[in-house]
N, C-alpha and C positions, 0 to 999 in steps of 0.2 A: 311804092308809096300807096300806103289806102285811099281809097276813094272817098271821104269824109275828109282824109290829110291836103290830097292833091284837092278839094273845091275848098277849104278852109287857105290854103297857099294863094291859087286863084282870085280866091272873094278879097285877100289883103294885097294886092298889089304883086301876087308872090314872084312872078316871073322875073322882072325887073329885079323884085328886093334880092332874089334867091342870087340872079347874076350878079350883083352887085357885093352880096357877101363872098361868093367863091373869087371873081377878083381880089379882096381884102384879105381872103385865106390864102389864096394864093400868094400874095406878097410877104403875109406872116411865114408861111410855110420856107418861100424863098432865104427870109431871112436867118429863122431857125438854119433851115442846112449850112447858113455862111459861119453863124456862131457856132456852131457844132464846127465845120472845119479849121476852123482857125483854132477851137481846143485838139484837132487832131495833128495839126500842127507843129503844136509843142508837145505834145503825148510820146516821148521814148520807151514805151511797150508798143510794141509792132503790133501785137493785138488788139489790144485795146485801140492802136491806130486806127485797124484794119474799121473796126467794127464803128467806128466812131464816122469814118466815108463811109460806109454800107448805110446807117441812117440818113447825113446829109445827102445821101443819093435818095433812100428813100423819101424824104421829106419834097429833094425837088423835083421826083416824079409826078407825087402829088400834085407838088402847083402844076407841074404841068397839065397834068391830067385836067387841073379847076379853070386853068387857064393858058395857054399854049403861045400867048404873045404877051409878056411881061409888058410888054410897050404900054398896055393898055391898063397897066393897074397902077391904081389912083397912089 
């Protein structure tokens, strides 16, 4: 982050906002990966399967990554 970026974050409240939106991404991200499995699902090409869990997995890395205790997202 540039140092104009990071005291422009700081000077708005950023800390608080910034954790507060990756909780919220977090929970969107969770969600995506559910709706993405449940089309993998019903998806009878095995491929297309596969690749279909390889996103929902990526997507709920992510939250994890944003946020590691779902407990905690609003």
């Amino acid at each position: 982050m540039g140092e104009s970026m990071a005291r422009s974050t700081r000077d708005e409240g950023g800390i608080a906002g910034a954790q507060e939106w990756g909780l919220g991404a977090a929970a969107r991200f969770r969600e995506y990966a559910a709706q993405i499995r449940e089309l993998a699902d019903r998806e009878r090409d095995a491929g297309i399967r596969d690749r279909l869990l390889a996103i929902a997995a990526q997507y709920e890395a992510l939250a994890a990554h944003l946020n590691p205790n779902p407990d905690e997202e609003p």
